[in-house]
C-alpha positions in Angstrom: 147.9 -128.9 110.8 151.2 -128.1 110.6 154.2 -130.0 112.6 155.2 -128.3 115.9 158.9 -126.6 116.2 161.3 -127.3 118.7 163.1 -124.0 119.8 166.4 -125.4 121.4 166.5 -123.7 124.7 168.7 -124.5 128.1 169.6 -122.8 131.1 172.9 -123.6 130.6 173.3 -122.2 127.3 173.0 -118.5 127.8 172.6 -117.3 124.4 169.9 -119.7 123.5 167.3 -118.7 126.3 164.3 -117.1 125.4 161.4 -114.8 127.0 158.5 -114.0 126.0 156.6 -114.0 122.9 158.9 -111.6 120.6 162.1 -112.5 121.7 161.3 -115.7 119.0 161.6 -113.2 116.4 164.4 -110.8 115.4 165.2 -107.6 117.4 162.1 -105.2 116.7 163.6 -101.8 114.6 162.2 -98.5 115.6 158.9 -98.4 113.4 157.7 -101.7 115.2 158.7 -100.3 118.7 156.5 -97.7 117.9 153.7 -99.8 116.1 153.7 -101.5 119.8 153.4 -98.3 121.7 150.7 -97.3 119.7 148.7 -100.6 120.1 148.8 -100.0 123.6 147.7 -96.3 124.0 144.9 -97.2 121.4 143.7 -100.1 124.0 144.1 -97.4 126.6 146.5 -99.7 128.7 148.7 -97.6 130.7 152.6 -97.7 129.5 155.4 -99.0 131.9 159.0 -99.7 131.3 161.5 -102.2 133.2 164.7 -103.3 132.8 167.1 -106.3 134.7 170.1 -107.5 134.2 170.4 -110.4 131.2 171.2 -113.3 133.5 167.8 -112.2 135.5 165.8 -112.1 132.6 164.2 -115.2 134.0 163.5 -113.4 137.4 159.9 -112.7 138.5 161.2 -109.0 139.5 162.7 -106.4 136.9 163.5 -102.8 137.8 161.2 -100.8 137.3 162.1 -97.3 135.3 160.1 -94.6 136.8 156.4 -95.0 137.7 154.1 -96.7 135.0 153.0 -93.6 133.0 149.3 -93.5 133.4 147.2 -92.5 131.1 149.9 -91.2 129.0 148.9 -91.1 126.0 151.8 -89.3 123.9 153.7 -92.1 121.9 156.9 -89.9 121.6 156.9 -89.5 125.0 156.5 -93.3 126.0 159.5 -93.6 123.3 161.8 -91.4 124.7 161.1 -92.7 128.4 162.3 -96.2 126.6 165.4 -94.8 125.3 166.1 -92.8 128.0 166.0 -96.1 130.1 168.2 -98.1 127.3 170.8 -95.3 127.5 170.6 -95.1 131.1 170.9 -98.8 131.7 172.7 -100.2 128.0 173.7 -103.4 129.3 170.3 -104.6 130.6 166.8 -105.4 128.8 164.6 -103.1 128.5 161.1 -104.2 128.8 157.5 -102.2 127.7 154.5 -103.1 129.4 150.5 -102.2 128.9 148.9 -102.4 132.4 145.2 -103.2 131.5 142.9 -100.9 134.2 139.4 -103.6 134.1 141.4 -107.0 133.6 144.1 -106.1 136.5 146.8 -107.2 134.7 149.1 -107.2 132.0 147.6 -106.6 128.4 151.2 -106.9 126.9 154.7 -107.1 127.8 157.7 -107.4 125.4 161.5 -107.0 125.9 162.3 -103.8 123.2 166.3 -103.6 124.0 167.8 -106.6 124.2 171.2 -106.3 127.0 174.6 -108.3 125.5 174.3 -112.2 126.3 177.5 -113.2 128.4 178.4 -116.8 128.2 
């Protein structure tokens, strides 16, 4: 078994915080956003996007960007919705979301723009 890591993490040090799973790893590029999107069409999760403010990050409630897109099915058009929130909104995250119909919940959520961290 290999040794657990310790990710250095404190409220008071702004640019160390982390959310959720990906936000571990570096900033995903365009082909993983879209390797993403298309997991979650081919699970036939409905698509959402939402975006806050990087110092409510940590906040149950993000903004919602439109209505989730159900059934949507059309990666390019999930995509641009993304952008169009990133460009709309380019100092917050921007967060995509699978809404799973039978479990009633969230199959995945991940933050795909990360906003400027302010210290």
């Amino acid at each position: 078994m290999s040794e657990m890591q310790d990710y250095k993490s404190s409220l008071a040090d702004v640019s160390s915080r982390k959310f959720e799973t990906f936000s571990y790893l570096p900033s995903m590029d365009a082909a993983q956003i879209r390797k993403q999107v298309e997991y979650i069409v081919s699970k036939g999760w409905n698509p959402a996007i939402e975006h806050t403010e990087p110092e409510n990050a940590f906040d149950h409630y993000w903004y919602m960007w439109k209505l989730p897109m159900f059934g949507e099915t059309d990666v390019d058009r999930i995509l641009a919705e993304a952008e169009a929130c990133h460009k709309a909104h380019p100092n917050n995250h921007v967060r995509l979301v699978g809404y799973d119909n039978f479990k009633q919940s969230q199959g995945a959520a991940m933050v795909i723009y990360r906003g400027p961290i302010k210290a």
